[in-house]
DRENDO-1510 file (C-alpha; in Angstrom, 1 decimal, always signed):
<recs>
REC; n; res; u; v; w
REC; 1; UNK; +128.9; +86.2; +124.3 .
REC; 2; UNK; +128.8; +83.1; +122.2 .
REC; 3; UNK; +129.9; +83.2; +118.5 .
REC; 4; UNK; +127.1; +83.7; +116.4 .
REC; 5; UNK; +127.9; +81.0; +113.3 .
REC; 6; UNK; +126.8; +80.9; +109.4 .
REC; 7; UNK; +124.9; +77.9; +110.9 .
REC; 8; UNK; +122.7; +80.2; +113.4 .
REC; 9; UNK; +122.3; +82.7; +110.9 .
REC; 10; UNK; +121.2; +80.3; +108.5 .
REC; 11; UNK; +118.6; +78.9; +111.4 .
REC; 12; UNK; +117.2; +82.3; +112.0 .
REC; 13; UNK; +116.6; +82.6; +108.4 .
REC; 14; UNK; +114.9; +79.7; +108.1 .
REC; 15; UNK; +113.2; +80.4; +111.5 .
REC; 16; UNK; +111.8; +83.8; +110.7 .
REC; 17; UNK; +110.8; +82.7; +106.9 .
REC; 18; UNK; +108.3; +79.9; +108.9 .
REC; 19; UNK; +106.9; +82.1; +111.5 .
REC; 20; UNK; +105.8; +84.6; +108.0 .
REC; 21; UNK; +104.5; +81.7; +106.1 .
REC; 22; UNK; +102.8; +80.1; +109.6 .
REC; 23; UNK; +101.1; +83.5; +110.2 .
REC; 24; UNK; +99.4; +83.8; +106.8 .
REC; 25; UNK; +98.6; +80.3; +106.3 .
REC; 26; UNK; +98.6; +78.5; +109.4 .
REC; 27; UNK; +100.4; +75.9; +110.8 .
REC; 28; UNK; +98.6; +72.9; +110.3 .
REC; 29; UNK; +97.9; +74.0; +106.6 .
REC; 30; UNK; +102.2; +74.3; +106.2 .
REC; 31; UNK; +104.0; +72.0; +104.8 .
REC; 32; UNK; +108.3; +71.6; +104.9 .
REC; 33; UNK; +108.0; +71.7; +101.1 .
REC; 34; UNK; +106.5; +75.1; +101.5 .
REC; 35; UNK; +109.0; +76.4; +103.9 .
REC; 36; UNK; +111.7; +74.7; +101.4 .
REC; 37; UNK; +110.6; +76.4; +98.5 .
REC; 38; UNK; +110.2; +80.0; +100.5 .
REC; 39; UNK; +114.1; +79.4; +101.8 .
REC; 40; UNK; +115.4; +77.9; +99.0 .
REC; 41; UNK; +116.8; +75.5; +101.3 .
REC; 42; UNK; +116.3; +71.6; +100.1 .
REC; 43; UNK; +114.0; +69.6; +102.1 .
REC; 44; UNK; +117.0; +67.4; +102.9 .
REC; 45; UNK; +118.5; +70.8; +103.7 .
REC; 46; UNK; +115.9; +71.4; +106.2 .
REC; 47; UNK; +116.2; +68.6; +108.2 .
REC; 48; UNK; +119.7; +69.2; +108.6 .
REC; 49; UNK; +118.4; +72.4; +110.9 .
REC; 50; UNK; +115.5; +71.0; +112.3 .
REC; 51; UNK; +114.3; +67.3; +112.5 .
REC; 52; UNK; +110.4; +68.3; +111.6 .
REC; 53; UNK; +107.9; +71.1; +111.1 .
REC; 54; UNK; +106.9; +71.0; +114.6 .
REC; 55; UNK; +110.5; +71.6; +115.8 .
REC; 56; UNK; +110.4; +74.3; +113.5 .
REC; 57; UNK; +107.1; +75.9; +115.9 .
REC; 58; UNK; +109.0; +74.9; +118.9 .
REC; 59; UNK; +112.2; +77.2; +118.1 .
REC; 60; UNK; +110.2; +80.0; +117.0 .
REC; 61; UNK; +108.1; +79.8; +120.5 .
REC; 62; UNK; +111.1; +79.2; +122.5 .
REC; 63; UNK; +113.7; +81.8; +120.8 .
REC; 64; UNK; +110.8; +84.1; +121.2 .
REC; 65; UNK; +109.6; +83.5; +124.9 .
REC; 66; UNK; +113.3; +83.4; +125.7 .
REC; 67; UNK; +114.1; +86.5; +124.3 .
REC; 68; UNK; +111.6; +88.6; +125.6 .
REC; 69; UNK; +112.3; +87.6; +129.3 .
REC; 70; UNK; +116.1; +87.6; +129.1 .
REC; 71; UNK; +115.6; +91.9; +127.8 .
REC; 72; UNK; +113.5; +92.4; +130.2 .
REC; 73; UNK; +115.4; +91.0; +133.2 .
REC; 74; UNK; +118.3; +92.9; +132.1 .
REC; 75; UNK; +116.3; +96.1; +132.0 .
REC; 76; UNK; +114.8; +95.7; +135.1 .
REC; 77; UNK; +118.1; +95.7; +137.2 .
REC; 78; UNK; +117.8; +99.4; +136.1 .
REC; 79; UNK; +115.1; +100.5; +138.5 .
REC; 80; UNK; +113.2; +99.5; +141.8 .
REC; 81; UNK; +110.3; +101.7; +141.6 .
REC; 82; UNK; +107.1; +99.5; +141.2 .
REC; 83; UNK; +105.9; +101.3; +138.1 .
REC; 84; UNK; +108.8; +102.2; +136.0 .
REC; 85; UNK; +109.3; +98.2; +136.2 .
REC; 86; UNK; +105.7; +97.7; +134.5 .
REC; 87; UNK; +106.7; +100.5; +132.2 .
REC; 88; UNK; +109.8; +98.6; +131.4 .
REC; 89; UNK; +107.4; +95.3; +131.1 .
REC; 90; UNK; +105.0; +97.1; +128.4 .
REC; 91; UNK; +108.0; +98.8; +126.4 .
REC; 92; UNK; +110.1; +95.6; +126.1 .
REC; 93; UNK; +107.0; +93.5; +125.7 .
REC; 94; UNK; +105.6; +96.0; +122.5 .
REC; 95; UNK; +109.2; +96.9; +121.3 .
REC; 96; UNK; +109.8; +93.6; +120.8 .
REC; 97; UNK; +106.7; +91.9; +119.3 .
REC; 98; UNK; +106.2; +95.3; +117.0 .
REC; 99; UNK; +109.5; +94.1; +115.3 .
REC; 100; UNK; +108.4; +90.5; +114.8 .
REC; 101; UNK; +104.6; +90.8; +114.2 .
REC; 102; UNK; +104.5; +87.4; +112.5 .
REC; 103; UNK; +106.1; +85.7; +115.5 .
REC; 104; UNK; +103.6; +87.0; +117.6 .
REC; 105; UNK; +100.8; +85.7; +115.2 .
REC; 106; UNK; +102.2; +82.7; +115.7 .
REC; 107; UNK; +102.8; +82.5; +119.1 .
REC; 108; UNK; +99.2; +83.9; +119.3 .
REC; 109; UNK; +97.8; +81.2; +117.6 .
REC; 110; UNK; +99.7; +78.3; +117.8 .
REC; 111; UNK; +100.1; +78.2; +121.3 .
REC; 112; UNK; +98.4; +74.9; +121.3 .
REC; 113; UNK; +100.3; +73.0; +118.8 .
REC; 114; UNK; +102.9; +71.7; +120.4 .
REC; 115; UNK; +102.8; +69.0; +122.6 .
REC; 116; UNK; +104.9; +66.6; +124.6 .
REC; 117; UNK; +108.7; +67.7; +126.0 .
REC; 118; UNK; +108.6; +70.9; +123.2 .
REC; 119; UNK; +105.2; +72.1; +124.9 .
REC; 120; UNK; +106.0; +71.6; +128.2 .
REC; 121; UNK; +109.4; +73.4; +127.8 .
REC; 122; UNK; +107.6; +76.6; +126.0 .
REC; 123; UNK; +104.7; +76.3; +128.5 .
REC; 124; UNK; +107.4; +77.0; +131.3 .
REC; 125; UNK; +109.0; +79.7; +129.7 .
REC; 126; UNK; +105.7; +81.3; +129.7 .
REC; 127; UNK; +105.0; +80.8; +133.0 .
REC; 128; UNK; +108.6; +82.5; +134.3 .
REC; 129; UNK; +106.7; +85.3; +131.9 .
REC; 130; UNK; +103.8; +85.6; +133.4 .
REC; 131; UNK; +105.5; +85.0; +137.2 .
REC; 132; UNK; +107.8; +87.9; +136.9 .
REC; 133; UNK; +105.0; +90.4; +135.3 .
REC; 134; UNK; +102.5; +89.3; +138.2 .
REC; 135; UNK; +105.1; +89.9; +140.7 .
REC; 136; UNK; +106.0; +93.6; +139.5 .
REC; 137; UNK; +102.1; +93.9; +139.4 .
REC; 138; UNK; +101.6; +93.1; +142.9 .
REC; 139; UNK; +104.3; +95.4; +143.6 .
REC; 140; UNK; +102.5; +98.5; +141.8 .
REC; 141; UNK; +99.5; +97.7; +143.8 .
REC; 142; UNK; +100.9; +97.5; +147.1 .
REC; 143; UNK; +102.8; +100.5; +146.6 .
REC; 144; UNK; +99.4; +102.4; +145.8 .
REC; 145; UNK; +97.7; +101.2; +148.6 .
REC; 146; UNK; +93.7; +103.7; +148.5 .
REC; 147; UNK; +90.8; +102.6; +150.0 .
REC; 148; UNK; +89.7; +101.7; +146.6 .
REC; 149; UNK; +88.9; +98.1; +145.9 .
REC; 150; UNK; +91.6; +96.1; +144.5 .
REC; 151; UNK; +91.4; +94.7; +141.0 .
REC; 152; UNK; +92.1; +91.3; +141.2 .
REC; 153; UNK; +95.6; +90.1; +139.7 .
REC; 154; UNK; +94.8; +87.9; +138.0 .
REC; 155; UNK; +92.5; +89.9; +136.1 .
REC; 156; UNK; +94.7; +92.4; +135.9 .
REC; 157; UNK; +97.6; +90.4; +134.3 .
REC; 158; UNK; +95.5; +88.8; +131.4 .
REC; 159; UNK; +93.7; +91.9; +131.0 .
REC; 160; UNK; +97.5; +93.8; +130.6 .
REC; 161; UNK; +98.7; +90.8; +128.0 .
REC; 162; UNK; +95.4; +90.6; +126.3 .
REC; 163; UNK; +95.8; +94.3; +125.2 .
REC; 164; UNK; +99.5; +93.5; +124.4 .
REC; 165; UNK; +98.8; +90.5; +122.3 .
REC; 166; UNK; +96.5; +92.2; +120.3 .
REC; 167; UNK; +98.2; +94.3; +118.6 .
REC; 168; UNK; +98.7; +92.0; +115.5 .
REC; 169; UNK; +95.4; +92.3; +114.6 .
REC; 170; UNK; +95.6; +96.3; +114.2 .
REC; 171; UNK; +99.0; +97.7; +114.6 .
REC; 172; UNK; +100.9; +99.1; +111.8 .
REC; 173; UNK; +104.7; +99.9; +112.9 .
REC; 174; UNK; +105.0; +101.5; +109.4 .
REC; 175; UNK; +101.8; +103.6; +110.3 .
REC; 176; UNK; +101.7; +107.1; +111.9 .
REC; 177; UNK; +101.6; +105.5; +115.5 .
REC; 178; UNK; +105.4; +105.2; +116.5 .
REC; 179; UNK; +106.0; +101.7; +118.9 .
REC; 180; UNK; +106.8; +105.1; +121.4 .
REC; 181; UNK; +103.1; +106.3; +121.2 .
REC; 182; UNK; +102.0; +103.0; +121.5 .
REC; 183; UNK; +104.0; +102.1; +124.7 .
REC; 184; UNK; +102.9; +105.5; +126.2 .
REC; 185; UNK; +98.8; +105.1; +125.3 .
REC; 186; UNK; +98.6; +101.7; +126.7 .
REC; 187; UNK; +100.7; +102.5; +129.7 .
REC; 188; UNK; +98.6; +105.0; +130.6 .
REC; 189; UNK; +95.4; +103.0; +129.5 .
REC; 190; UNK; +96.1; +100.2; +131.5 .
REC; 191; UNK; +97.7; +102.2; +134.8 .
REC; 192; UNK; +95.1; +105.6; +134.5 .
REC; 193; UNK; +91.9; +103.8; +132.7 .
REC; 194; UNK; +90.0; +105.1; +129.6 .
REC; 195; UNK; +88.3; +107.5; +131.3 .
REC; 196; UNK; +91.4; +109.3; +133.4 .
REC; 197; UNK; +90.8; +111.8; +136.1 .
REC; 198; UNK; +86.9; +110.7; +136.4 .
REC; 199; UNK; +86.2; +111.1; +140.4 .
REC; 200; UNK; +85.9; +107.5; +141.8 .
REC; 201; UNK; +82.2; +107.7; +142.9 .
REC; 202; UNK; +81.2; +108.0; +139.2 .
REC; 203; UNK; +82.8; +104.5; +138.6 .
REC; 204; UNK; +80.7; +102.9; +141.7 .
REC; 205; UNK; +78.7; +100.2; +140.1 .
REC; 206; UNK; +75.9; +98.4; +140.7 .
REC; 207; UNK; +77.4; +94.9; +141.5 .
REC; 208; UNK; +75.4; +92.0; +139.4 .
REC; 209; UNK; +75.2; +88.8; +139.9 .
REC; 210; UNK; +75.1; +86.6; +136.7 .
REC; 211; UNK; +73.2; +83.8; +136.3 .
REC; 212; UNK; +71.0; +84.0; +132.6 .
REC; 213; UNK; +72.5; +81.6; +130.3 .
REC; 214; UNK; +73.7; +83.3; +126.9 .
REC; 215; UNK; +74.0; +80.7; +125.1 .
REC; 216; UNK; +74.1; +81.2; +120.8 .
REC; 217; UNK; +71.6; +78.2; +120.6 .
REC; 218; UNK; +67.7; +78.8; +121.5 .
REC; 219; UNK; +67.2; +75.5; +122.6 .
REC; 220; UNK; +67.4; +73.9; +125.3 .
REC; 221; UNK; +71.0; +71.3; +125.7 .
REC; 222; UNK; +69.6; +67.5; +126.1 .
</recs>
């Protein structure tokens, strides 16, 4: 394991105090002389770590993408059953996020900042995400083979990270709901279904075919 130095730990400072001031006032609406005054680290200080505010987004998206999928392979090398890997997926996954609420706020939100070599660098780190979480879902499904139709993956992966991400908007992890509850009611919400032990034929529906436009605006477009 690599030496961790004054110099990282002075990173991760700075680091962490940006993703808190990014997550209550935005990115765009930052500025290094914000994050300067926040650290107490000089703006010539700053670019000593990092050679612009956009870097700055870029580490805290990549330390955090990174992170998340290097736990997670090492706790999957502890099992091969299909869903104690997607428990392992949702526990690492919340764990981790409910400690660093702001990141995720910003990873949330920002995720289109970035653009250029930094984008396409957190964009792939993503995507291994996403790979290895789609894989262990195809591996639940085929090991729970019914007669039932099959929800579709893709669905079912945004659908799964969709409830994840969310919890920023709600989730105390000072509150009475321990990051153990949480793993547990969403593991079973997203495996069992809200309605659990409901006999199949009730949840037959009446396929529909969309087609009426919703749009907000009464008019016509021209």
């Amino acid at each position: 394991m690599e030496a961790f130095t004054r110099y990282d730990q002075k990173l991760e400072f700075i680091l962490r105090t940006s993703a808190s001031i990014f997550a209550g006032k935005g990115y765009h609406s930052t500025t290094m002389r914000d994050i300067s005054r926040a650290t107490h680290v000089s703006l010539a200080g700053l670019y000593h770590y990092c050679r612009s505010k956009e870097e700055l987004l870029f580490l805290i998206q990549d330390n955090c993408f990174g992170r998340v999928v290097e736990r997670l392979q090492r706790q999957l090398k502890e099992t091969r059953e299909p869903v104690e890997k997607l428990r392992l997926v949702i526990e690492n996954h919340l764990s981790f996020f409910a400690a660093n609420m702001a990141e995720m706020k910003v990873l949330s939100h920002e995720a289109d900042s970035l653009a250029g070599e930094m984008q396409a660098r957190v964009s792939g780190k993503k995507q291994q995400y996403t790979r290895l979480v789609r894989r262990i879902l195809s591996e639940v499904q085929q090991s729970h083979q019914t007669g039932e139709q099959k929800i579709d993956l893709t669905v079912g992966i945004y659908a799964l990270f969709g409830m994840m991400n969310w919890i920023y908007n709600w989730y105390n992890p000072r509150g009475p709901l321990s990051v153990s509850d949480l793993v547990e009611n969403i593991t079973r919400l997203f495996l069992s279904g809200f309605l659990a032990g409901t006999a199949s034929d009730e949840l037959q529906f009446r396929r529909k075919t969309v087609k009426e436009e919703l749009s907000v605006w009464r008019a016509p477009q021209v």
